[in-house]
C-alpha positions in Angstrom: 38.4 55.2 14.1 37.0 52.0 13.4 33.0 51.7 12.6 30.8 49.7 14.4 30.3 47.6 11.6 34.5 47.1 11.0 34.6 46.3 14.6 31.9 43.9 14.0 33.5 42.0 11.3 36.8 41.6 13.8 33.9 40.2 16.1 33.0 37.9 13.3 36.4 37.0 12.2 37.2 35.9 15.8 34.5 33.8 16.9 33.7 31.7 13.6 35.4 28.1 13.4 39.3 27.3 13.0 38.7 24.2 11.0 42.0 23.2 8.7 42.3 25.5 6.0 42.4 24.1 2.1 43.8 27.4 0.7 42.3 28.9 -2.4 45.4 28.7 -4.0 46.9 30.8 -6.9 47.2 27.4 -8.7 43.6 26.4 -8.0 42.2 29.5 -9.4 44.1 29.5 -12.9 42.8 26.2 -13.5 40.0 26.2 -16.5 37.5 24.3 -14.5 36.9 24.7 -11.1 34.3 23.3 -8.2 34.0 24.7 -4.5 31.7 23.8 -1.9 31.6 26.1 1.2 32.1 24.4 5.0 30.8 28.1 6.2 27.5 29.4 6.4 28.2 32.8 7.1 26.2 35.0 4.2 28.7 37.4 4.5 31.6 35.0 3.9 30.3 33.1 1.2 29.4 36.1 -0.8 33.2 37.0 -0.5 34.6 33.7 -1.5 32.1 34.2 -4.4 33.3 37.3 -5.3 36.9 36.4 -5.1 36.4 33.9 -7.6 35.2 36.3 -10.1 37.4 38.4 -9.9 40.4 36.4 -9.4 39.7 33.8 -11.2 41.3 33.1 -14.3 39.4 34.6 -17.1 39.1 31.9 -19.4 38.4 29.6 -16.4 35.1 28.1 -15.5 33.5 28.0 -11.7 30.8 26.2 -10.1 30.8 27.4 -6.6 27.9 25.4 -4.1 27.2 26.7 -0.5 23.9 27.1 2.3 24.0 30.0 4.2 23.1 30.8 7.2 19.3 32.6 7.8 19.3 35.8 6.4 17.3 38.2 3.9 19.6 39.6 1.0 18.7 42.4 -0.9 20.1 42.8 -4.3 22.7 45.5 -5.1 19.6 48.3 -6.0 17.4 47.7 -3.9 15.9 49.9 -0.8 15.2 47.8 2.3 12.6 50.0 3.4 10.2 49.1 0.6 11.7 45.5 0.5 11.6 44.0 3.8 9.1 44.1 7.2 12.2 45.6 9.0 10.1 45.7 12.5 9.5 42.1 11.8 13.3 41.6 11.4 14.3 43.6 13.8 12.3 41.6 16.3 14.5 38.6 15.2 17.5 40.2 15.8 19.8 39.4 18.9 23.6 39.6 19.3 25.3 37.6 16.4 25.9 34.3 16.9 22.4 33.5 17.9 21.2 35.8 15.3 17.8 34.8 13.7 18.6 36.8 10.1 20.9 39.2 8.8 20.2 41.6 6.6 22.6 41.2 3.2 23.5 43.5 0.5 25.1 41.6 -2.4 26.6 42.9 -5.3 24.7 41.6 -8.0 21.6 43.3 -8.8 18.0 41.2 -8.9 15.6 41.0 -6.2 15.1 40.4 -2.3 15.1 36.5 -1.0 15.4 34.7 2.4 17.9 31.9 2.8 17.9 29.6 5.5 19.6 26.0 6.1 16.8 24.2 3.7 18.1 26.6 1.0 21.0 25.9 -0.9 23.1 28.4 -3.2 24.6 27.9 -6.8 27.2 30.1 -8.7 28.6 29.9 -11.6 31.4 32.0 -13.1 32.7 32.0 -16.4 33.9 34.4 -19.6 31.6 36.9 -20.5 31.5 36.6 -24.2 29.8 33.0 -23.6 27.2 33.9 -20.6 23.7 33.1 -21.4 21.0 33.5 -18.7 19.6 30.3 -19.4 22.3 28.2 -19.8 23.2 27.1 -16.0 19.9 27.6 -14.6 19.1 24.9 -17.3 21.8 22.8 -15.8 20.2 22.9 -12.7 16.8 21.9 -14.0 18.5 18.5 -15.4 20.4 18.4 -11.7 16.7 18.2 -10.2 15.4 15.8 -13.2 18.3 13.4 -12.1 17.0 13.7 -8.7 13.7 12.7 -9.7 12.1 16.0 -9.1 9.1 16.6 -11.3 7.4 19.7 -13.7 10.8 21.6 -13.4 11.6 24.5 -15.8 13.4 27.7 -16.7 10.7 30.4 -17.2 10.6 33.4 -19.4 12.4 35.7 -16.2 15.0 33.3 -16.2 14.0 31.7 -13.2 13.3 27.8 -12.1 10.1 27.1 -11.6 8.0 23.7 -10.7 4.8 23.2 -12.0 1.8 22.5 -9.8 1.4 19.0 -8.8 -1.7 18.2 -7.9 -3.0 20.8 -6.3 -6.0 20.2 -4.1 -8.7 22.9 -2.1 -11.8 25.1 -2.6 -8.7 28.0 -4.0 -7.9 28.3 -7.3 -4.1 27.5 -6.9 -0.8 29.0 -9.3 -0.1 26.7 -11.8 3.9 26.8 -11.5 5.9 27.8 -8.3 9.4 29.4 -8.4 12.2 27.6 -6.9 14.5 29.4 -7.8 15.7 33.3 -8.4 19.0 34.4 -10.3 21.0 37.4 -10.0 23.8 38.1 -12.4 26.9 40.5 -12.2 29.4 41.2 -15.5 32.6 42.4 -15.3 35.1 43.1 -18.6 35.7 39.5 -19.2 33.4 37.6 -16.5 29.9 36.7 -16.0 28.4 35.8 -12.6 25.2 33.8 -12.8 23.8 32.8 -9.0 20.8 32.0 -7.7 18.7 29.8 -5.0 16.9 26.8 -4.6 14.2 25.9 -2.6 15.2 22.2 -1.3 13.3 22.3 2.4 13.2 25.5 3.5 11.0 27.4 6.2 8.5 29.2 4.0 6.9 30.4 6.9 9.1 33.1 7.6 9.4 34.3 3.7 5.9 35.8 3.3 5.8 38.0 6.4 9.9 39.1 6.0 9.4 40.1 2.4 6.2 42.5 2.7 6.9 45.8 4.0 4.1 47.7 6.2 6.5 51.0 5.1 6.0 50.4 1.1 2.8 51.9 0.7 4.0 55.2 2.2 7.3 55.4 0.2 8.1 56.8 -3.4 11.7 55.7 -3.5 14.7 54.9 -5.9 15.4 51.4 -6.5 14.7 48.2 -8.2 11.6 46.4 -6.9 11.1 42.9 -6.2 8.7 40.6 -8.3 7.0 38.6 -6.1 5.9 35.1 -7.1 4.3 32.0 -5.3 7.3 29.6 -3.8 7.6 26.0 -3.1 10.2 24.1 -1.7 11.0 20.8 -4.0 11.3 18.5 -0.9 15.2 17.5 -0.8 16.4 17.1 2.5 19.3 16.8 2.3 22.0 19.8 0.6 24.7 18.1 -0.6 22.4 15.6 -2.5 21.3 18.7 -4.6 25.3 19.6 -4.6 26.5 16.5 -6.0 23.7 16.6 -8.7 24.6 19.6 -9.7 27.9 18.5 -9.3 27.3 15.6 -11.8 25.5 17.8 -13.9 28.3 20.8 -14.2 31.0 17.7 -15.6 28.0 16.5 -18.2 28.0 19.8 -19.6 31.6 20.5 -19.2 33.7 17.3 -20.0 36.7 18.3 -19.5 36.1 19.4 -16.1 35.7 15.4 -14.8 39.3 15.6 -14.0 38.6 18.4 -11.7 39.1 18.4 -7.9 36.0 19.4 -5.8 37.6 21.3 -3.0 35.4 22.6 0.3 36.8 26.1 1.6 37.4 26.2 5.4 35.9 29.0 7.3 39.2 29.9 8.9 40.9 29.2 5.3 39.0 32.2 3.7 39.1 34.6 6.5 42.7 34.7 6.8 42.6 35.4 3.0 43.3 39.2 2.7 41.1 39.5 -0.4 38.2 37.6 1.0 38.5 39.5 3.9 38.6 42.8 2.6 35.6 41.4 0.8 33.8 40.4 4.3 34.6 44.2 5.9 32.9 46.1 2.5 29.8 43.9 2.9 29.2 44.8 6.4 30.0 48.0 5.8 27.0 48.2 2.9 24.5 46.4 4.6 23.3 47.7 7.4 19.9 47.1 8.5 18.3 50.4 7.4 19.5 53.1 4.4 19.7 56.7 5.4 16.0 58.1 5.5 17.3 61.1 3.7 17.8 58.3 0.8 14.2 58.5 0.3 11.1 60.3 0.2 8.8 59.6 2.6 5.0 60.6 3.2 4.6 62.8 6.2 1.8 60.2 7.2 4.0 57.4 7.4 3.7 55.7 10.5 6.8 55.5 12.0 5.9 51.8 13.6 6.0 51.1 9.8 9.3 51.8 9.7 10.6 50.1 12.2 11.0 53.4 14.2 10.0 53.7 17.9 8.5 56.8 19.4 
C-alpha cells in the first residue's frame, strides 16, 4: 500500500507543468563540462535533478547546476526539525500544495537549516573529488557578484559568503559582515557536491521567525545544529542576472567549458526521468514535517503548543 507521502508525489507529478522536455541525455552527462538551469521550482525536483547529476554524471566531468526554488525551509541531512524550525509557525502556513506557503525539505547534504523563496537563488557545483576545495566555487561566486558590482563580498573562515556592512546607520551597534550565502557539501567515491544559497531579494521577514524554535529549549536531541548568523539580501532583482554571472564566471575559471551548451531542464522533462523520479518519491518520503518524537528526548515540561502539538 502506497504512503501518503508516495501518493502525494503522484499528486505532485500530475499537476506540475508539461512544458517541452530537453532530455538530460546520456550524451549530455558524459560531457566534461556541463551547465543546467532549472525551468521548475519545485524544492523537491530540483534537489533530484541535482542529485542525478552527481551521481550520474561522468566522473571526470564538471557541473554548474543554477535554479530558485519555490518557498520552503530545508533542513540539512542531520538535522532534527524540532530544535530547527518554529513548526507551529509553519504549520500555520501550510495549505494543500499548490498554494502551499513552505515546505519542509530534507536534503542530502549535511550543513544547516535555510529558507528559500523566489528572491533566492541556488548554485551547485559538481566535480571529482580528489580536486574539491571548499573555497574554490564559493570564490567563484564572490567574483560573479564583483562583476555585478556588488560590494564588500567575501568567503569567510566557515566557508560561507559574506558582505560586509555598508554603511550602517542607528542608535544599535550593527554586525560588521552579513552572510549571503551558506554551503552544504556531499562526497561520494569520486564526486564532490558543493551547493549553497544566495540572498539576491529575498523576504527576510519570514527567516527570523521560521528558523527559531519555541520547542529547542526543552529538547536534548541528536543532530547537527544550525549556526545562526545575521543575513542580508545583496539587492539583485532579477535571478538570471546572478545566473548568467555566475555563468560567465564558471567559463573564466573553466576555459574549456566556453564551448559548452547551457541547457534549462523542463519540469515535465525531469519527472518522466525514472532516476529523477525515484529521486522525487525518497525525498518526500524523508521529509515530512515532524521526526518521530520517540527520536528524541523530550522534557516532561515541554509545552506541547511548543511543539506544534494541539491538545
Amino acid at each position: 500500500m502506497a504512503t501518503p507521502a508516495l501518493r502525494n508525489a503522484w499528486r505532485i507529478r500530475s499537476i506540475l507543468s508539461t512544458r517541452h522536455a530537453r532530455p538530460i541525455t546520456t550524451k549530455a552527462i558524459s560531457q566534461k563540462f556541463q551547465i543546467y538551469t532549472s525551468s521548475s521550482a519545485n524544492p523537491y525536483l530540483n534537489l533530484s535533478i541535482e542529485h542525478h547529476l552527481l551521481e550520474k554524471s561522468d566522473p571526470d566531468s564538471t557541473v554548474l547546476f543554477l535554479y530558485t526554488n519555490d518557498p520552503c525551509v530545508v533542513i540539512g541531512r542531520n538535522q532534527n526539525p524540532w530544535t530547527e524550525v518554529n513548526l507551529p509557525q509553519l504549520a500555520q502556513t501550510r495549505i494543500k500544495f499548490g498554494q502551499l506557503k513552505h515546505h519542509l525539505v530534507r536534503r542530502r547534504s549535511g550543513g544547516g537549516t535555510v529558507v528559500h523563496d523566489h528572491g533566492n537563488a541556488n548554485w551547485s557545483v559538481i566535480c571529482p573529488k580528489d580536486v574539491f576545495d571548499r573555497d574554490k566555487h564559493a570564490l567563484m561566486v564572490v567574483e560573479a557578484l564583483k562583476n555585478m558590482g556588488i560590494k564588500g563580498v567575501k568567503v569567510n573562515e566557515r566557508h560561507d559568503i559574506v558582505q560586509e556592512a555598508q554603511d550602517a546607520e542607528g542608535p544599535e551597534p550593527a554586525p560588521s559582515t552579513y552572510k549571503i550565502s551558506g554551503s552544504a557539501y556531499k562526497l561520494t567515491g569520486k564526486r564532490a557536491l558543493h551547493h549553497g544559497t544566495l540572498l539576491l531579494n529575498s523576504d527576510l521577514s519570514d527567516i527570523s521567525g521560521l528558523l527559531r524554535s519555541p520547542a529547542a529549549p526543552y529538547i536534548a536531541a541528536q543532530g547537527v545544529e544550525s549556526v545562526r548568523s545575521p543575513v542580508c539580501n545583496v539587492g539583485v532583482e532579477d535571478n538570471t542576472d546572478f545566473y548568467k554571472a555566475v555563468i560567465d564566471q564558471f567559463m573564466t575559471m573553466y576555459p574549456d567549458s566556453q564551448s559548452a551548451e547551457v541547457k534549462e531542464v523542463e519540469q515535465q522533462e525531469a519527472l518522466n526521468h525514472d532516476n529523477i523520479w525515484k529521486g522525487v518519491q525518497e525525498l518526500l518520503v524523508r521529509s515530512p514535517p515532524y521526526l518521530p518524537l520517540r527520536q528524541i528526548l523530550t522534557s516532561p515540561s515541554v509545552p506541547k503548543m511548543a511543539l506544534g502539538i494541539h491538545p
